[in-house]
N, C-alpha and C positions, 0 to 999 in steps of 0.2 A: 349761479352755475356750480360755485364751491361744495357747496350745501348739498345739493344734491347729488353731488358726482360722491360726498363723501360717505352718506347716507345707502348709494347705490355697493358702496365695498363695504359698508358692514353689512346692508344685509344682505349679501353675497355670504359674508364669513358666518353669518349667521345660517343661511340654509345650505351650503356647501363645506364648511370646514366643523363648524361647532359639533352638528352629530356624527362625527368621526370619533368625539371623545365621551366619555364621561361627562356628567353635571360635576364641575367642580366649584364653580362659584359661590361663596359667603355671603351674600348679601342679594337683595330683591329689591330689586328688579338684577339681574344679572348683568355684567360688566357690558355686556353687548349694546342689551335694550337701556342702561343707561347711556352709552355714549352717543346713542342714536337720538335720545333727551335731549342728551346736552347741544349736540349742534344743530340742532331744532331749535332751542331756546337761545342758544348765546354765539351759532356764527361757529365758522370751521375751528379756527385758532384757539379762543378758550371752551371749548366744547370739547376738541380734542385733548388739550393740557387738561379738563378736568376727565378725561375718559382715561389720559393717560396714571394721572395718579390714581384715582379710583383703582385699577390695573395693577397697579403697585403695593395698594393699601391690603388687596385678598391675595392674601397667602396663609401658609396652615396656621399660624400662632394670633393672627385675628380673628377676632370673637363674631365678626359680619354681623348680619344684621339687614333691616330695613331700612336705605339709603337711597331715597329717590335725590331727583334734581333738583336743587332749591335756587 
């Protein structure tokens, strides 16, 4: 039920809040669509600590890049 309730507020954020801005994201698959990965693959709690840092990592002075879920 976690999974999915958490899965249901990204992509919320994702068709409701994301095209209000600009693409800003550095890296591909974009911070979204990776965290929606990651708690696919490994469960709310580290799924979200890895969406969280991922989150942290793009900002302007990183080089981004192709960074899927491993």
């Amino acid at each position: 039920m976690g999974v999915k309730l958490c899965l249901f507020f990204i992509r919320g954020y994702q068709l409701c809040i994301s095209p209000l801005f600009p693409p800003t994201c550095r890296f591909s698959p974009t911070c979204s669509q990776y965290a929606m990965d990651a708690v696919k693959k490994y469960g709310v709690f580290r799924g979200a600590g890895m969406a969280i840092w991922r989150v942290l990592r793009c900002h302007p002075f990183s080089k981004g890049g192709y960074d899927p879920v491993k």
